[in-house]
C-alpha positions in Angstrom: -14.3 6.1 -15.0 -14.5 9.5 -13.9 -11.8 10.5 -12.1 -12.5 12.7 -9.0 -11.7 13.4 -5.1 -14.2 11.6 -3.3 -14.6 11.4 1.0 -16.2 7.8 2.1 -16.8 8.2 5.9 -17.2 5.0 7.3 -17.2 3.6 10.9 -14.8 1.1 12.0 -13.3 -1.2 15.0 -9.8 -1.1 15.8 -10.2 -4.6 15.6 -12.4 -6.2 12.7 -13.2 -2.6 11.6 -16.7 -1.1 11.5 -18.5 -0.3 14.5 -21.6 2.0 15.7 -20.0 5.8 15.7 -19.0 6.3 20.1 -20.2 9.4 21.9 -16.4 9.0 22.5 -15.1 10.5 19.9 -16.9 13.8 20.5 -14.0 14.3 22.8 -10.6 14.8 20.9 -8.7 14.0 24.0 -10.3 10.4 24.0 -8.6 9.6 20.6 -5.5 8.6 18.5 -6.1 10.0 15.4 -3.4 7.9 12.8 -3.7 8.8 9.0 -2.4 6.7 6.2 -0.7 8.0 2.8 -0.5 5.5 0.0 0.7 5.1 -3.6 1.0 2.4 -6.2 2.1 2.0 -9.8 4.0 5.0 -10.1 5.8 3.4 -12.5 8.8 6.4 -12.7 6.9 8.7 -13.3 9.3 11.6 -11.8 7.9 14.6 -13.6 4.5 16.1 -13.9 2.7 14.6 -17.1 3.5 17.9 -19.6 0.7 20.4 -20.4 -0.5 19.2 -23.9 -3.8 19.6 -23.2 -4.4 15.8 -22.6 -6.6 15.1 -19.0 -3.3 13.7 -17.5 -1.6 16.9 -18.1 -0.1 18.2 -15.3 -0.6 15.9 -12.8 1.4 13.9 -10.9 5.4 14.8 -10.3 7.3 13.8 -7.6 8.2 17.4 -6.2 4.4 18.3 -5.7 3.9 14.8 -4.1 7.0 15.4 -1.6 5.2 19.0 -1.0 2.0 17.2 -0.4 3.4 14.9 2.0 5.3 17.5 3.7 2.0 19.1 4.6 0.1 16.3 5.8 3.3 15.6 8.0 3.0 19.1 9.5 -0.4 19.0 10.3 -0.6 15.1 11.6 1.3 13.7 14.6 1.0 10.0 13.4 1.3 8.9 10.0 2.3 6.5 7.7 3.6 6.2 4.6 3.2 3.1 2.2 3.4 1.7 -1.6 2.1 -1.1 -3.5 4.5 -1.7 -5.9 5.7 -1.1 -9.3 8.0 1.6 -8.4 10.5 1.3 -11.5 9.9 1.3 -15.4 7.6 3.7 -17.6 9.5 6.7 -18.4 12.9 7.7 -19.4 14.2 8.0 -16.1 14.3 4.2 -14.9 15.9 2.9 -18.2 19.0 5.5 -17.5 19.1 5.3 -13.8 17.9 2.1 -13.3 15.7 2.9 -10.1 18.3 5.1 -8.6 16.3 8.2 -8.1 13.3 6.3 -7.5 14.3 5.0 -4.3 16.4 8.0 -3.6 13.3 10.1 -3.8 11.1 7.3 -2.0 13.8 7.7 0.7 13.7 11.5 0.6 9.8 11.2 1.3 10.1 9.2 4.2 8.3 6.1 3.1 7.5 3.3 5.7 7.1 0.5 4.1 6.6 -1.0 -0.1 5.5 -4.0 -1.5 7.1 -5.9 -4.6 5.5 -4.9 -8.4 6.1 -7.2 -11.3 7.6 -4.4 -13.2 10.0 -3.9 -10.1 11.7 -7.1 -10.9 12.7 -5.2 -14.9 16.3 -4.6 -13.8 16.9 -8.4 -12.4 17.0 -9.2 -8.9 20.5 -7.7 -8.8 19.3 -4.1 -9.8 16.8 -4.5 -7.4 18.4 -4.9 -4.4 21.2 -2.5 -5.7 18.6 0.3 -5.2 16.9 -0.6 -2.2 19.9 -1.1 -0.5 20.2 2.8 -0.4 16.7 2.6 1.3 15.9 2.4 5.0 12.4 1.4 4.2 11.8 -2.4 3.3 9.7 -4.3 0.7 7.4 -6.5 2.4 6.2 -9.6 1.1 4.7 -12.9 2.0 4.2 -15.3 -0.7 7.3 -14.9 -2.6 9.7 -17.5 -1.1 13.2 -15.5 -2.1 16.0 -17.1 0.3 17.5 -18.9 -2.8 18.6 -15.2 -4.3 19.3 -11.8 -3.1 15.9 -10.6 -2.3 15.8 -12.3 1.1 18.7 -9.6 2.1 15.8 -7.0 1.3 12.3 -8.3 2.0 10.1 -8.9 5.4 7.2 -11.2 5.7 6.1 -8.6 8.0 6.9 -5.3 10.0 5.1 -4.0 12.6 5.3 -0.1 12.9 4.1 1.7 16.4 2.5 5.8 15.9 1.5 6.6 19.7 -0.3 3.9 21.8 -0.4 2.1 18.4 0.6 -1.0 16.6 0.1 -1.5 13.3 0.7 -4.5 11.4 1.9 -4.4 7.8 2.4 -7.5 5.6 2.4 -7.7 1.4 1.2 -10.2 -1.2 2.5 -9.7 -5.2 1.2 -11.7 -8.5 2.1 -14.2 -9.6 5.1 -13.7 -11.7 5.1 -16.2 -14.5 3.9 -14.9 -17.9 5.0 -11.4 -16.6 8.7 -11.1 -15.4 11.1 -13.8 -17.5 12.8 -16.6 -15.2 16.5 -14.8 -15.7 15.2 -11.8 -14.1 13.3 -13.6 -11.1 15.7 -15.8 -10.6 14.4 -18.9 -8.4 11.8 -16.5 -6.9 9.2 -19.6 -5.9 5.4 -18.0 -6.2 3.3 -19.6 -2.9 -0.4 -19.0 -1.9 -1.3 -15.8 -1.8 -4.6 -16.4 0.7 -2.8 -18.9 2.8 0.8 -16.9 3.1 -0.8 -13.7 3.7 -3.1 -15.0 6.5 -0.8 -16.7 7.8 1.3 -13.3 8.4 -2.2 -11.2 9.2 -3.3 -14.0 12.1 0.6 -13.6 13.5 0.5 -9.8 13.5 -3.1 -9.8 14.8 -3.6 -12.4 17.3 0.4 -13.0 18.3 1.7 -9.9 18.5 -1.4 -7.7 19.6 -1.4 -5.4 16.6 -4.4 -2.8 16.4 -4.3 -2.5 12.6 -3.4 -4.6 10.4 -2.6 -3.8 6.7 -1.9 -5.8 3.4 -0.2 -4.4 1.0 -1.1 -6.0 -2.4 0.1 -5.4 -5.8 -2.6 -8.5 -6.8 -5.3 -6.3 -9.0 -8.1 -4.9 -7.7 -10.5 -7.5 -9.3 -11.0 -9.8 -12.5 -13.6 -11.0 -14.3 -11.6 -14.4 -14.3 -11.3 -16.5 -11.5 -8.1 -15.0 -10.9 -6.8 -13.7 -6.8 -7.6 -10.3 -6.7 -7.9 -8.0 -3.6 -11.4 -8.8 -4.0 -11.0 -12.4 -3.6 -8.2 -11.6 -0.6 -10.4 -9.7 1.2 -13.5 -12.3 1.4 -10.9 -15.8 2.0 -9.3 -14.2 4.9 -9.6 -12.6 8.2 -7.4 -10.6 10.6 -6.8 -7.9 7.5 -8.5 -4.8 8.4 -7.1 -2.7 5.1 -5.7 -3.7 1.6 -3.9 -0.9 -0.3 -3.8 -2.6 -3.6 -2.1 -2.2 -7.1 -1.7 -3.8 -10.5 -4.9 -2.8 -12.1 -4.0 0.6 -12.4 -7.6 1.3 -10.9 -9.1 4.8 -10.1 -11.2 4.6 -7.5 -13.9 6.9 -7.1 -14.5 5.2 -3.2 -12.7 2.6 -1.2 -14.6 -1.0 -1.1 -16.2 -2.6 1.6 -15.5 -6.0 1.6 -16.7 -8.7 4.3 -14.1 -11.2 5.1 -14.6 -15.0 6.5 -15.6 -13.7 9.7 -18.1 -11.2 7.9 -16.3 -8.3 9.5 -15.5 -5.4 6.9 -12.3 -5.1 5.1 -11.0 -1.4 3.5 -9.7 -2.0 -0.2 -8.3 1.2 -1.8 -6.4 1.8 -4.9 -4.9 5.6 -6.8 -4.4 4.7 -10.4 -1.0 4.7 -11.6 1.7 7.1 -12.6 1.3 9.0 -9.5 -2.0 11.1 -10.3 -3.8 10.5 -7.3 -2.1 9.7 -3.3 -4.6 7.7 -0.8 -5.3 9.1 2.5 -7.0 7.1 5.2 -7.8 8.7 8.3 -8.2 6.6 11.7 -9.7 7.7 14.9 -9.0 5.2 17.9 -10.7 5.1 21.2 -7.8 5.3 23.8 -9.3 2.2 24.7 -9.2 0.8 21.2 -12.6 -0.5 21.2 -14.0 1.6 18.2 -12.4 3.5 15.7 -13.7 5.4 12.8 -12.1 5.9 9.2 -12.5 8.5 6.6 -10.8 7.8 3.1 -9.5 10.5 0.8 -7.9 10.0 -2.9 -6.1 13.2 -3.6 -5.2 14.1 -7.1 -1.8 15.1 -7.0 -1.7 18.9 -9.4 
């Protein structure tokens, strides 16, 4: 796949998203603009790939994402700041600090929210929740019951985060972890439903607690050819999710997906690669009202 910027302007309700464009929003004033910054599968990749000539080379690099960041902070009031998981293991880094400067820099950034990776679990539950226990951001997940080991002194089902007049919904859903992470290292971490624990958590944040946006975070897989849960599959077996910010599949996108869910409402599925080339942007305009919105989505290579 070609691997490119690319700007898919969509319209959207602050509700089930997607909506006829409003007159309204020819009037800044009559808007809350929020804008979403997203990563997955970095997989410690701390440093810029090196230039040997190869098409990664460069790219990536923690210090240029932080820089990046920094900038869309000081041009945006409201923003967010997510992952979807596999933080730890793929370069030198992870196997001598075991996550340590990971989450330090995660920290440093100002990150809102993660989700749980398979290769986050590499270090045991132990070195896990060592590392995040420096963090003030959680890892949020739904379908991994955890209150037999340590990981229930980290995780959230949910968290709902307010930017202005809004409230926005955030839950997680991670794969299942047998054939992938060895028993010793999950330790009695039980693997439930992933469409039936995450809607349970989107129809809660939605419907109970009056959120305007709600977004999964999903370290599932974009999509298989299998009959396997992807954030395909997600997306069209639930409702109440507006956006999925997925990971796994390592998947450049060249455009987010439209998906319709049960209700036949649209659903936002995005996805940046891995090893920190690329950072998702999603750009939200609300009516003060909240009875449209409109999004724009932007994968930015990171160079």
């Amino acid at each position: 796949m070609k691997r490119r910027h690319f700007i898919k302007n969509t319209t959207a309700s602050g509700i089930g998203l997607l909506m006829p464009w409003s007159p309204a929003f020819l009037d800044e004033s009559n808007i809350t603009k929020l804008t979403i910054l997203h990563t997955n599968d970095v997989h410690s990749r701390i440093d810029p790939f090196p230039q040997d000539g190869s098409r990664n080379a460069g790219m990536g690099g923690a210090a240029k994402r932080a820089s990046l960041i920094e900038k869309v902070r000081s041009q945006e009031e409201h923003v967010l700041l997510l992952d979807s998981g596999d933080i730890f293991q793929g370069t030198p880094y992870f196997n001598f600090f075991e996550g340590e400067l990971e989450i330090k820099l995660m920290e440093r950034m100002g990150y809102d929210a993660a989700t749980i990776g398979n290769h986050d679990f590499d270090n045991g539950i132990d070195g896990l929740v060592r590392q995040m226990n420096m963090a003030k951001f959680p890892m949020v997940n739904s379908n991994y019951e955890v209150s037999d080991n340590g990981l229930s002194t980290i995780t959230q089902k949910h968290l709902v985060l307010e930017r202005g007049p809004l409230k926005i919904g955030i839950c997680g859903v991670g794969i299942e972890l047998k054939g992938l992470v060895p028993e010793t290292l999950s330790e009695n971490t039980v693997y439930l439903d992933p469409i039936k624990s995450v809607q349970k958590e989107a129809s809660y944040l939605k419907n109970e607690l009056g959120c305007d946006l709600v977004i999964c975070l999903s370290h599932l897989g974009y999509r298989y050819r299998e009959s396997k849960i992807s954030d395909v599959s997600l997306s069209n077996l639930t409702k109440d999710i507006d956006i999925i910010l997925g990971g796994h599949t390592h998947t450049f996108m060249k455009q987010p997906d439209i998906r319709k869910n049960l209700m036949g409402e649209p659903v936002i599925i995005n996805q940046c690669g891995w090893a920190g080339i690329l950072m998702g942007r999603i750009d939200l305009r609300f009516e003060k009202n909240k009875k449209g919105s409109c999004a724009s989505c932007q994968n930015l290579f990171i160079k």
